[in-house]
C-alpha positions in Angstrom: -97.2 -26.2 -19.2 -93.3 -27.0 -20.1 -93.8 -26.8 -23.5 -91.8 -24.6 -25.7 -92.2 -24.6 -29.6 -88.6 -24.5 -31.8 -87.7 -21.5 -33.8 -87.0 -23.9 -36.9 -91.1 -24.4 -36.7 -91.7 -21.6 -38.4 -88.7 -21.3 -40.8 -91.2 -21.8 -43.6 -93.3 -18.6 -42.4 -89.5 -16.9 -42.0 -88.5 -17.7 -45.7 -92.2 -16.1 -46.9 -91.4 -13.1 -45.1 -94.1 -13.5 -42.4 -92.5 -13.3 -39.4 -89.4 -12.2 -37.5 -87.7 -13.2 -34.1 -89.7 -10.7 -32.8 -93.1 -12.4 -34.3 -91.6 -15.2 -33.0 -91.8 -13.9 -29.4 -95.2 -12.5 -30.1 -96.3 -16.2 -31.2 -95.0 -18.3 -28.7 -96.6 -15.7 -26.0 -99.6 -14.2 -26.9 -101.2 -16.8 -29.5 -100.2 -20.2 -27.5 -99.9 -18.9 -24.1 -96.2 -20.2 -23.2 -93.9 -18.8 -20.5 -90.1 -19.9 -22.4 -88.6 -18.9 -25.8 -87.0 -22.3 -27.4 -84.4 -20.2 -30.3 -83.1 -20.8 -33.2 -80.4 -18.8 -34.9 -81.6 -19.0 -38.2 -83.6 -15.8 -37.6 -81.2 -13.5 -36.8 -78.1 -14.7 -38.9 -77.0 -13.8 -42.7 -77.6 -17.7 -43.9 -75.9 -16.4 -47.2 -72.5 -16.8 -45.4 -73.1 -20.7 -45.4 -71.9 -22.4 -43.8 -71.0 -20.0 -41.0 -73.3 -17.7 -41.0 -72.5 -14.7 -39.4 -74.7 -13.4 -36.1 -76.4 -10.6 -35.9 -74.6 -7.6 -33.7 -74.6 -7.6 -30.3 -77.2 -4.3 -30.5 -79.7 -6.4 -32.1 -78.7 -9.3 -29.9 -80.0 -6.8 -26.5 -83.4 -5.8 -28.8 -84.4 -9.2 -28.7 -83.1 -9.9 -24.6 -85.4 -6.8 -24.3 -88.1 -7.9 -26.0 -87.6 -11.3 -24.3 -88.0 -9.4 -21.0 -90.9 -7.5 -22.2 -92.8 -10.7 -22.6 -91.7 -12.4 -19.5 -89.8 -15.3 -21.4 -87.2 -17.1 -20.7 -84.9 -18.8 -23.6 -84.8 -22.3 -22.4 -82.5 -23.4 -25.6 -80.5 -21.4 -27.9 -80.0 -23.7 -30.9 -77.2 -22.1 -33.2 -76.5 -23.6 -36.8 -73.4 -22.7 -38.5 -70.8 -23.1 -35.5 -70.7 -26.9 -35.2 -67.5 -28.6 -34.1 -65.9 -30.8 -36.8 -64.5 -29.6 -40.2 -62.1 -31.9 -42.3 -60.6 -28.8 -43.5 -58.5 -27.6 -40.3 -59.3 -23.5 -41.4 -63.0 -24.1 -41.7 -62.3 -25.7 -37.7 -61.2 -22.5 -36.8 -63.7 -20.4 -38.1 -66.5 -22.1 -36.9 -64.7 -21.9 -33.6 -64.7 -18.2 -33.8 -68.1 -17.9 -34.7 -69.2 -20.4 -31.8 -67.2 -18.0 -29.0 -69.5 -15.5 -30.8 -73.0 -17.2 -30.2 -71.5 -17.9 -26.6 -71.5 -14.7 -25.8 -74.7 -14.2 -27.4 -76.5 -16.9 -25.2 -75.1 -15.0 -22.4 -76.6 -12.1 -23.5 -79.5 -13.5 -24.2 -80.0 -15.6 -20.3 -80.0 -18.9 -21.8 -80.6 -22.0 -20.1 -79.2 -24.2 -22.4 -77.6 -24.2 -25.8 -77.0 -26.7 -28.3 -74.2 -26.6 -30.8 -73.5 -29.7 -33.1 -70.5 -31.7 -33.2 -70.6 -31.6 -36.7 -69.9 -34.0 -39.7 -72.2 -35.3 -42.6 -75.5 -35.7 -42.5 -75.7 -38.5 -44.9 -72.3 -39.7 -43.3 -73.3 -41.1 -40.0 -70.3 -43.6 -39.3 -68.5 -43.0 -35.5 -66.2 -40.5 -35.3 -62.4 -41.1 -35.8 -60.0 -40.8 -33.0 -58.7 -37.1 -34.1 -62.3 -35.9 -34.3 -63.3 -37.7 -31.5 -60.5 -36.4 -29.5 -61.0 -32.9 -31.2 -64.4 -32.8 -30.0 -64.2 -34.1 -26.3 -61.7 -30.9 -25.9 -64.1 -28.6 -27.5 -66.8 -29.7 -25.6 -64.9 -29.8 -22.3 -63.8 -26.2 -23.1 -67.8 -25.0 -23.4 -69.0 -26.8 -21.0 -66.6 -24.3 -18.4 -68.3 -21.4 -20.2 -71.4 -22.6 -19.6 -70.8 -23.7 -15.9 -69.4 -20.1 -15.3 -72.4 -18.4 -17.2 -75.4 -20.7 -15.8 -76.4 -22.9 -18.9 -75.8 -26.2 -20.2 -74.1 -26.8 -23.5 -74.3 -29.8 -25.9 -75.0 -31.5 -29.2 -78.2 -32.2 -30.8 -79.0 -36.1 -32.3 -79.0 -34.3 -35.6 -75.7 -35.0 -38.0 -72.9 -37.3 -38.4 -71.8 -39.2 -35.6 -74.4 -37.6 -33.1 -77.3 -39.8 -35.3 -75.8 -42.8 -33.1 -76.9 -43.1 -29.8 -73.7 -45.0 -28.6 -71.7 -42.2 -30.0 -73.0 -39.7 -28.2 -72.9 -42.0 -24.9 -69.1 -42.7 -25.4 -68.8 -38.3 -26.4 -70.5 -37.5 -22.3 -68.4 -40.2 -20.8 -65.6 -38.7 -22.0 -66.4 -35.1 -21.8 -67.6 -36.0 -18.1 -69.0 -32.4 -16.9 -71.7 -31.5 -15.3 -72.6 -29.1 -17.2 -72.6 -30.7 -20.7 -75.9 -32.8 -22.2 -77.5 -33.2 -25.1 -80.6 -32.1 -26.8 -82.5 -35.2 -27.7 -84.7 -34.9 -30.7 -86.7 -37.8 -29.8 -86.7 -41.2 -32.0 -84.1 -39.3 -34.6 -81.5 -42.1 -34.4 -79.7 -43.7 -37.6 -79.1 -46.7 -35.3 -80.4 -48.6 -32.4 -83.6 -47.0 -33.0 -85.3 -48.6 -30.6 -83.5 -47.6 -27.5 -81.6 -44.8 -28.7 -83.5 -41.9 -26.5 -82.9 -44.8 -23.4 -79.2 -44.4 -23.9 -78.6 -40.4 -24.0 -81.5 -39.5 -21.7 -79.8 -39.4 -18.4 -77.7 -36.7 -20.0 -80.7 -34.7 -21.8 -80.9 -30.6 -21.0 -84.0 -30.2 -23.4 -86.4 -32.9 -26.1 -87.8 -31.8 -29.3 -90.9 -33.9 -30.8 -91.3 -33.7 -34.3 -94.7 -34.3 -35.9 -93.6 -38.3 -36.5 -92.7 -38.6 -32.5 -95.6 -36.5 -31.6 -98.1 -38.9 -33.3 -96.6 -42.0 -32.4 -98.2 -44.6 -30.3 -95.0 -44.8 -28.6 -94.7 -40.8 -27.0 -96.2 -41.9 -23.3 -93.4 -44.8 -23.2 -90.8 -42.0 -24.6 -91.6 -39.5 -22.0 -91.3 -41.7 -19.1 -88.3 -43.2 -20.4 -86.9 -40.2 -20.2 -88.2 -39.1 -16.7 -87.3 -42.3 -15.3 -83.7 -40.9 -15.7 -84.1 -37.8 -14.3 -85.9 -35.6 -17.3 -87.8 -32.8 -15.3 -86.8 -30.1 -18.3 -89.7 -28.6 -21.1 -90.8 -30.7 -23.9 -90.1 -29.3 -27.1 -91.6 -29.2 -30.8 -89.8 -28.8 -33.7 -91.8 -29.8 -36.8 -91.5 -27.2 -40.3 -94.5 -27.5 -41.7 -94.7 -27.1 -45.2 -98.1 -25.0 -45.0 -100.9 -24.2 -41.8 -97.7 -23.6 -39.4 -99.6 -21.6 -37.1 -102.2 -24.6 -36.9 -99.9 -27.5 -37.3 -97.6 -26.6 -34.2 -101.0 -26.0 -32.5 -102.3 -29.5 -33.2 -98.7 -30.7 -32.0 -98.7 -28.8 -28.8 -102.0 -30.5 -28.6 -101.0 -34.2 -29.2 -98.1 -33.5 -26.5 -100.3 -32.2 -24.1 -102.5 -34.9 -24.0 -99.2 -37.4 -23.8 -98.1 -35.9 -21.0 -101.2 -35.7 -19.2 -102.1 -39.7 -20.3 -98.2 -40.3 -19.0 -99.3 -38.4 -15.3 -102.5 -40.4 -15.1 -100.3 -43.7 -15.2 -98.1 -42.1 -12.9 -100.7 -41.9 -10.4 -102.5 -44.8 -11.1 -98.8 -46.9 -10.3 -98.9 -45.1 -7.0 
């Protein structure tokens, strides 16, 4: 099934000491029975070097490609915090550029199929970006979307701070960047404006979805999922939802609720035939 369950899911087991990337692995193989890895940093960085947060060494980088290839997974995102875009502080810039080139090579490392990296700013501030970070960002952008082309992955934003909240924004940002080998990961519905058509606007450039448990129950998923394969979406369907307790059973409920969406969606499909 193209499902694939976010790292962040079980951030809350992570903080209690309960599982690792590796239990991770384990999880999403053995206990729900899925064929691709959907990571998050967060598990193998030192998050007390906010907001950068340094990665793990490129030694325990090849345990968990190993283990990867143990299980027969593939990593169909990489989604890396603490290496987004746009500082207002110029230094910061550069640091987080240096620890983005870092999780680049990591993703190669690692065989993934898609990464996302944030273009940064507030998360309370959500206004459009100004022309220098605009501009700033369409360079950056352009710059790792080479590395991905040349390493086999696609490489974008998620709808999930600043600027990226706004639908249009992002639409103006893949204009602009204009390569094939940028997108976005669309966390469906998470839009600070035009709500309502939001996931309409970015889809044709999506590389991976995450439900959360709002979009996952809403009446609206079937509508959402053909919206987005009526522009081309044939990628996995993601869920990324931290519950604050029952995480093993939440996510399975989730994968549940999406299951049965995507079937009820196919049904139509055939019945429109």
């Amino acid at each position: 099934m193209n499902i694939s369950i976010g790292g962040y899911s079980f951030n809350n087991t992570y903080l209690e000491g309960k599982m690792d990337v590796f239990g991770y692995l384990e999880t999403v193989k053995y206990r729900y029975g899925l064929d691709v890895a959907d990571l998050w940093n967060g598990f193998f960085i030192d998050r007390s070097s906010k907001p950068v947060m340094k990665l793990a060494d490129e030694g325990y980088i090849r345990k968990i490609k190993e283990a990867l290839d143990d299980r027969e997974l593939r990593v169909v995102n990489f989604a890396i915090d603490g290496a987004h875009l746009w500082d207002p502080d110029p230094e910061m810039r550069v640091h987080l550029y240096k620890n983005a080139l870092v999780h680049l090579r990591a993703a190669v490392i690692l065989g993934a199929e898609t990464v996302r990296i944030d273009t940064g700013g507030s998360y309370t501030d959500t206004e459009p970006m100004s022309e220098e970070q605009f501009e700033f960002t369409v360079r950056r952008y352009q710059e790792f979307s080479e590395f991905g082309a040349d390493n086999g992955f696609r490489i974008g934003p998620e709808n999930h701070m600043g600027a990226s909240l706004q639908p249009r924004e992002l639409k103006r940002l893949a204009e602009a960047v204009d390569h094939p080998a940028f997108g976005f990961l669309v966390h469906l519905g998470r839009w600070r404006a035009d709500r309502e058509e939001g996931d309409k606007l970015v889809a044709p450039w999506a590389y991976h979805t995450h439900f959360d448990a709002e979009t996952a129950s809403s009446p609206d998923a079937i509508q959402t999922i053909r919206t987005l394969r009526d522009a081309g979406y044939n990628g996995y369907w993601g869920i990324e939802h931290n519950a604050p307790a029952d995480q093993y059973a939440e996510t399975a409920r989730l994968i549940g609720l999406v299951q049965q969406h995507l079937a009820n969606e196919a049904d139509l499909q055939r019945g429109e035939a």
